[in-house]
C-alpha positions as CSV (number, residue, x, y, z in Angstrom):
1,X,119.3,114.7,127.3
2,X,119.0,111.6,129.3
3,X,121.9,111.3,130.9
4,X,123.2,114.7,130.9
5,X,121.3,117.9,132.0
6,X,119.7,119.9,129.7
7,X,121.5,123.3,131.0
8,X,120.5,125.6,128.2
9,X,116.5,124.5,128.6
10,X,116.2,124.2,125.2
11,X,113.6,122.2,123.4
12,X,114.8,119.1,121.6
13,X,113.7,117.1,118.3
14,X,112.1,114.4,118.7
15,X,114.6,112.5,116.5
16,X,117.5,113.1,119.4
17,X,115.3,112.1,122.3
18,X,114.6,108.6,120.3
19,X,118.1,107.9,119.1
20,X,119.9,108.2,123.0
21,X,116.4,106.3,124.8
22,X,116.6,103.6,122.1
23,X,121.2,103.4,122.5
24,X,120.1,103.0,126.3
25,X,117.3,100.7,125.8
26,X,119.8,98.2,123.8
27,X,122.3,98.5,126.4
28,X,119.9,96.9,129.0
29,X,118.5,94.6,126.1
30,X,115.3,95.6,126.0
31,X,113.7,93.2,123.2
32,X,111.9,95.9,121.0
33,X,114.0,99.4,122.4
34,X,112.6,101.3,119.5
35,X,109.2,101.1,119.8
36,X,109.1,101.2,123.9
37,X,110.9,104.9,123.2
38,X,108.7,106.1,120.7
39,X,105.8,104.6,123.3
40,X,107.1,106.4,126.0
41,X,107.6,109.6,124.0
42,X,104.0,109.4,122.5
43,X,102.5,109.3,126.3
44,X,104.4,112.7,127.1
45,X,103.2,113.9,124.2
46,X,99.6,112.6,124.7
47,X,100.1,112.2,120.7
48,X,99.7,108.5,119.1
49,X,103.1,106.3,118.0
50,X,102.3,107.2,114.4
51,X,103.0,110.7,115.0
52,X,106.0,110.1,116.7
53,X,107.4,108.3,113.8
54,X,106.2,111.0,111.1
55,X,108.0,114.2,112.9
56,X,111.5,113.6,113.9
57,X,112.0,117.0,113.9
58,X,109.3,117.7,116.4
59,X,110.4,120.0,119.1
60,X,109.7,118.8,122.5
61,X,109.5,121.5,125.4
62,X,112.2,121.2,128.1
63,X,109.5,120.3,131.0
64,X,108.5,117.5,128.2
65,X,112.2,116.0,127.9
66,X,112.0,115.9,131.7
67,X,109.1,113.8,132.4
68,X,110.5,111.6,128.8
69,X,113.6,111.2,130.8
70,X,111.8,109.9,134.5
71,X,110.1,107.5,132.7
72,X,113.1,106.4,130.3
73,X,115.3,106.2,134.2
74,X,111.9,104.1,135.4
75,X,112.1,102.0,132.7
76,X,115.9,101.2,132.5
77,X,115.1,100.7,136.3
78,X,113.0,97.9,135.5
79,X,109.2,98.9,135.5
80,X,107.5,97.8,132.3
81,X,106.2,100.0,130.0
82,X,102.8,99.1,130.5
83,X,102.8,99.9,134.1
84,X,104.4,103.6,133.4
85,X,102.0,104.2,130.6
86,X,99.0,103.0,133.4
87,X,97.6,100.4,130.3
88,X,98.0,97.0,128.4
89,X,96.4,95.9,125.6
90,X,94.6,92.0,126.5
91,X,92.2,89.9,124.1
92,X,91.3,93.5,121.9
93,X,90.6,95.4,125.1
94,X,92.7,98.2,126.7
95,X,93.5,97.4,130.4
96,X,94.4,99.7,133.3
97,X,97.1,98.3,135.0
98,X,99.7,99.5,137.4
99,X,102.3,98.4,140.3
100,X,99.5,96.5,142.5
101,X,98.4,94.2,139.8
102,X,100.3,91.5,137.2
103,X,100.7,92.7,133.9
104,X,98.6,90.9,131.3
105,X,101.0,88.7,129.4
106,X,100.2,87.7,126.1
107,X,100.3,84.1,126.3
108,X,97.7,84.2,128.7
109,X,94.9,85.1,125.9
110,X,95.5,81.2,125.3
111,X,93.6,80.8,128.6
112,X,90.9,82.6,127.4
113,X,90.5,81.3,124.1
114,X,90.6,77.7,126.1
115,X,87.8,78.8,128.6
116,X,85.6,80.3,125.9
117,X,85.5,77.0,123.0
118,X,84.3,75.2,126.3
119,X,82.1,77.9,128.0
120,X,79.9,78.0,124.3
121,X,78.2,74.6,124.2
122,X,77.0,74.8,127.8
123,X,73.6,76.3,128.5
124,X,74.8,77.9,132.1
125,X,78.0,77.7,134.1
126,X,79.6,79.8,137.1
127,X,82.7,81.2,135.6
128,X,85.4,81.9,138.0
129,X,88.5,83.9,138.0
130,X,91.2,83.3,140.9
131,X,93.6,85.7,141.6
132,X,91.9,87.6,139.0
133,X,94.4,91.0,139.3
134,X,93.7,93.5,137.0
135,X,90.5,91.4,135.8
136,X,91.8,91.1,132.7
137,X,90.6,87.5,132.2
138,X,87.0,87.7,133.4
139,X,86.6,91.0,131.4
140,X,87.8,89.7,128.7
141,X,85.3,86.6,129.2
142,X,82.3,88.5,129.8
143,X,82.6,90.6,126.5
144,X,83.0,87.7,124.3
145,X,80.8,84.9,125.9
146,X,77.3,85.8,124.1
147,X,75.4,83.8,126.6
148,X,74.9,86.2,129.3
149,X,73.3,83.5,131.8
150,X,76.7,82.6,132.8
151,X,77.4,83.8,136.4
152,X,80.2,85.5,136.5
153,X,82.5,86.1,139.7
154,X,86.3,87.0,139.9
155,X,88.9,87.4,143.3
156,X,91.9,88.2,144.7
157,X,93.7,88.8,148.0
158,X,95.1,91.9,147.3
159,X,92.6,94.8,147.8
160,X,94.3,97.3,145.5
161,X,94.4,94.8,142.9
162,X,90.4,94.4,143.1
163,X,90.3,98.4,143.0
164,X,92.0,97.7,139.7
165,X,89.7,94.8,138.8
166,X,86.5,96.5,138.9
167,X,87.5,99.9,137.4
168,X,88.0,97.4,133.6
169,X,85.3,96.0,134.7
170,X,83.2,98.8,135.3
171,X,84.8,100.4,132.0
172,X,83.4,97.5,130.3
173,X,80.3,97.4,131.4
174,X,80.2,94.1,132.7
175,X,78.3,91.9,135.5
176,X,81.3,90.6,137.4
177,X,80.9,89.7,141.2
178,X,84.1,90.5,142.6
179,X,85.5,89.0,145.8
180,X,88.3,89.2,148.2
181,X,90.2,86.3,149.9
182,X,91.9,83.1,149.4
183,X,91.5,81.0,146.8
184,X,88.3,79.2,146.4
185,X,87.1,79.9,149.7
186,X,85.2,83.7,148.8
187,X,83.0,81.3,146.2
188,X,81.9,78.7,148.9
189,X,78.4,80.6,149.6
190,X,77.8,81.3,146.2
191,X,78.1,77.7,145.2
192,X,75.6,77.0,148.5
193,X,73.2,79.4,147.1
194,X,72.9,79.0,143.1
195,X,74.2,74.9,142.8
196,X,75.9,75.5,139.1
197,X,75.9,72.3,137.7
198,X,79.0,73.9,135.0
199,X,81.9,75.5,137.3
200,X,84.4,76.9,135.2
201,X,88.0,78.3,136.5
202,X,90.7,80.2,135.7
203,X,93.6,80.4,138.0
204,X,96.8,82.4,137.1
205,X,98.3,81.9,140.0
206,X,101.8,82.4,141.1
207,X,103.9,79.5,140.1
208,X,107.9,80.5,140.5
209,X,110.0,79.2,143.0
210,X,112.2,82.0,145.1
211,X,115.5,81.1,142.9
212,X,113.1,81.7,140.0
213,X,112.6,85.6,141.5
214,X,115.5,87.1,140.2
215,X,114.0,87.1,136.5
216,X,115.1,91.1,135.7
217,X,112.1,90.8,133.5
218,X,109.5,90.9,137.2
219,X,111.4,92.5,139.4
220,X,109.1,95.3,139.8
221,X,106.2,93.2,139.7
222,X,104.4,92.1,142.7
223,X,105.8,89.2,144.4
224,X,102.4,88.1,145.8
225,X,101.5,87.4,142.6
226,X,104.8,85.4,141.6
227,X,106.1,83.4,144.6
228,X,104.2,80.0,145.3
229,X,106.5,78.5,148.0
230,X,109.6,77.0,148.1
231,X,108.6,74.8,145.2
232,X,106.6,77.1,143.8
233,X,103.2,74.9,143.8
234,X,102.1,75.8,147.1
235,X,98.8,77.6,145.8
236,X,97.9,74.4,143.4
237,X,98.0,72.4,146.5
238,X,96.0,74.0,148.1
239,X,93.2,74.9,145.3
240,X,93.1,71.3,144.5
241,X,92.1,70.5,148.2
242,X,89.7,73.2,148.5
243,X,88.1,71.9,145.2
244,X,87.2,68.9,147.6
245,X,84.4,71.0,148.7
246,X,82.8,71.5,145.3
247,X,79.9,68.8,145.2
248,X,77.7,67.9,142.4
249,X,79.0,70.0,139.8
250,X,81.0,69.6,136.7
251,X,84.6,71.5,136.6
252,X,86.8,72.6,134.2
253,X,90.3,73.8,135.7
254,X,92.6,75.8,133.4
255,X,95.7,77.0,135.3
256,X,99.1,78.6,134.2
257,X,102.1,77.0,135.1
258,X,105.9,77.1,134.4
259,X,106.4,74.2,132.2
260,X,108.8,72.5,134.4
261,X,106.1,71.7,136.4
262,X,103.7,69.8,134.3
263,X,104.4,66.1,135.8
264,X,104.2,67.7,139.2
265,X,101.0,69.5,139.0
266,X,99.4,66.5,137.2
267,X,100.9,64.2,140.1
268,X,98.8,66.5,142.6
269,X,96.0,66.5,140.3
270,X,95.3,62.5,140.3
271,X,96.0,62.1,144.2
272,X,92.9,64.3,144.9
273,X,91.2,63.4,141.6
274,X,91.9,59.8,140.6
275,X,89.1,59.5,137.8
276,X,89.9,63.5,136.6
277,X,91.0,63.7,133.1
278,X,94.0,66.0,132.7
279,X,95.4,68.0,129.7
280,X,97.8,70.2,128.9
281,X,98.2,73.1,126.4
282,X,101.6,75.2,124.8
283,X,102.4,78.9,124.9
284,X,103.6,80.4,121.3
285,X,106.9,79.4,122.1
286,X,105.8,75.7,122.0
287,X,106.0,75.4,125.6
288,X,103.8,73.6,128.2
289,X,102.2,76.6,129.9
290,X,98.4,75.5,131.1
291,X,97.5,72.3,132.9
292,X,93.5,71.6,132.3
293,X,91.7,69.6,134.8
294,X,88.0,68.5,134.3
295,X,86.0,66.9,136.9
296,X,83.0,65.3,135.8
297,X,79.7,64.0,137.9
């Protein structure tokens, strides 16, 4: 099956595909083996996970146990399951993601829960997303802020990744600016031109350091999106510079971080912001995960 060839080209149940994907899947200590096989299994099929559960003694055609069996090798190889199935699920909407982009953690929802209690009692505000990827977050924004007189703009360096971006977004149906280049600097004419007195911004930006690279869990993720320095706050240093040139305007900073680098990033925070008030806010593990910086005038 998987690790032997299937030299009579015979179709096999359903039930025998599972049981050696899922053995396999333990081995490498997947955390949920059963369900990423009967995921994987469910995409060859093009039939839903319920199905797969229901008919163990479903036959599957031989060229069908061969494309089960690239993606079980992909997947033991260490691409995630989202990226070989092309979608992830993020705040109750289905994403298209792949290798070019970060896949949407859940955790991250937190960020936009975060943006959108303080996004609601403002009349307007320029809503941002840095390093936007797959344009998860400022999709995810859009649907669910009812105020649709909030601008709405989202970037990245990475040109495939904005292919990405706007195809959810276009999906969607939603009036996202999108924007290529480095950090804050793609937003500096748009803040000439409308003068938000509300700036709101997300930034999941990379935050590991390189010894922090040999996670098995990323290793087929893209690095651009992980590695921040040799410290791994090389991008924070530089947005909260280039935040020097917003003027006039009120700003609400929500970033992801590793959680070893709250004091840090709040250190940074206060040498460019001394009369800022700072926050912090924990992942469902109970762990400091986003660093909030507001900015008043």
């Amino acid at each position: 099956m998987l690790l032997k060839k299937n030299k009579d080209n015979k179709a096999i149940k359903i039930a025998g595909l599972l049981s050696e994907a899922c053995s396999l899947f333990k081995l490498k200590k997947l955390e949920v083996p059963e369900m990423e096989a009967e995921l994987l299994l469910a995409h060859v099929l093009k039939k839903d996970r319920v199905f797969i559960m229901a008919h163990p003694e479903y036959l599957v055609k031989p060229k069908e146990v061969i494309q089960f069996n690239k993606l079980v090798r992909a997947r033991l190889a260490g691409w995630s399951s989202a990226v070989l199935l092309g979608t992830k699920e993020f705040y109750g909407l289905e994403f298209k993601v792949n290798k070019d982009v970060l896949v949407p953690r859940p955790e991250t929802e937190i960020l936009v829960d975060t943006i959108l209690d303080y996004v609601k009692s403002k009349p307007e505000a320029l809503v941002m997303d840095i390093g936007t990827g797959s344009g998860a977050i400022i999709t995810s924004l859009f649907k669910n802020l009812e105020n649709k007189r909030h601008l709405f703009y989202a970037s990245d360096k990475s040109n495939k990744a904005l292919i990405v971006a706007k195809s959810n977004a276009k999906k969607y149906q939603t009036e996202i600016g999108f924007l290529n280049g480095d950090l804050l600097k793609p937003y500096l004419p748009i803040l000439k031109r409308t003068k938000p007195q509300n700036i709101v911004i997300a930034a999941n930006l990379p935050y590991l350091k390189p010894s922090e690279m040999k996670e098995p869990s990323i290793k087929k993720e893209p690095k651009s999106a992980l590695l921040s320095g040799s410290d791994g706050l090389w991008h924070y240093k530089r947005l909260f510079h280039q935040l020097n040139y917003i003027k006039d305007a009120n700003v609400f900073l929500i970033c992801e971080i590793n959680p070893e680098q709250a004091t840090q990033i709040e250190k940074l925070a206060y040498a460019s912001f001394p009369k800022s008030k700072t926050s912090f806010k924990n992942d469902y593990t109970g762990r400091i995960r986003f660093f909030i910086l507001e900015i008043n005038i």
